[in-house]
C-alpha positions in Angstrom: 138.6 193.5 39.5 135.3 194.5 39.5 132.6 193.6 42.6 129.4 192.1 42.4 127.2 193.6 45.5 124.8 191.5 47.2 122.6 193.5 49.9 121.4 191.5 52.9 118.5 192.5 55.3 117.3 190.7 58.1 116.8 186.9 56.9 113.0 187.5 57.8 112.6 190.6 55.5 114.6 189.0 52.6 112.9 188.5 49.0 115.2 185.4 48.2 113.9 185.8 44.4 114.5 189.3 44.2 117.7 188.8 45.7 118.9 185.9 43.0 117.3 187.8 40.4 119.4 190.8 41.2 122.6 189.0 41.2 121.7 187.3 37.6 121.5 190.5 36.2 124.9 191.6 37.6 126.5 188.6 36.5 124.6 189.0 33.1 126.0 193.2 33.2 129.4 191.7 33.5 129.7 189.2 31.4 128.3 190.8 28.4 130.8 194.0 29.2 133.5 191.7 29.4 132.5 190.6 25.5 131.4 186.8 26.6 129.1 184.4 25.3 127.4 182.4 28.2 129.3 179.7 26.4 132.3 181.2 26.9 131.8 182.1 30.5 130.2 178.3 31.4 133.8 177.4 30.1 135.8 179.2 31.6 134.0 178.9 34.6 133.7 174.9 34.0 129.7 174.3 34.2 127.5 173.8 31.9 125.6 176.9 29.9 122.7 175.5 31.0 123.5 176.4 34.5 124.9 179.7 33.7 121.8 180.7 31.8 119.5 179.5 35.0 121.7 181.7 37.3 121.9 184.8 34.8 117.6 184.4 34.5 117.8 184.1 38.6 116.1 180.2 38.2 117.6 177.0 40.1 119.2 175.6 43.4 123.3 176.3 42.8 125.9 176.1 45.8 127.9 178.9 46.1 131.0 177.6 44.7 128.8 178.2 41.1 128.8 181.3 42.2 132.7 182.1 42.9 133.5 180.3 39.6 131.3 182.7 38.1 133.4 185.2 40.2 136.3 184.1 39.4 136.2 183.4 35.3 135.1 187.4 35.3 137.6 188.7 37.3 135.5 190.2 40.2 134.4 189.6 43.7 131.5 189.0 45.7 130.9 191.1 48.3 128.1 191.0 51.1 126.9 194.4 52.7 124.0 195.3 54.8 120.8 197.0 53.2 119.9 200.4 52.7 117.1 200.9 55.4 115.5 204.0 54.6 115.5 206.7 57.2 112.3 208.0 59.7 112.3 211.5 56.7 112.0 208.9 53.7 109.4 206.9 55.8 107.7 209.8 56.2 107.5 211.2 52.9 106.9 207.8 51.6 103.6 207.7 53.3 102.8 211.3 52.6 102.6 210.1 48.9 
């Protein structure tokens, strides 16, 4: 089983569009190294390519069960974990630039 990672910040700091975006392209990754079509997946995942191809592009208003379908036809897992904040030295250097 392979995971899909979501990284969550404080709800405040969160690019929602980045964040869907990101987890397009992972479903994207996985489907096309699993050797699926987007039809194939929508059907296995029982939703319309249509939707599929919204979600994969990081577009449209889905509930989450689209999403553990998704999960679920490609054999992985969803997983929620908190950001990478970057340290005071990063910071640092990252304003030295």
């Amino acid at each position: 089983m392979l995971d899909i990672y979501i990284e969550m910040s404080d709800i405040s700091d969160m690019d929602i569009q980045s964040l869907l975006s990101d987890t397009g392209r992972q479903i994207r990754e996985l489907r096309k190294r699993r050797g699926l079509t987007q039809a194939a997946l929508a059907g296995r995942a029982g939703m319309a390519r249509s939707k599929l191809v919204l979600l994969e592009q990081g577009k449209g208003s889905v509930a989450f069960e689209s999403y553990a379908r998704i999960a679920a036809a490609l054999d992985a897992a969803f997983r929620l974990e908190p950001a990478q904040r970057p340290t005071f030295e990063e910071l640092a250097e990252h304003y030295r630039e």
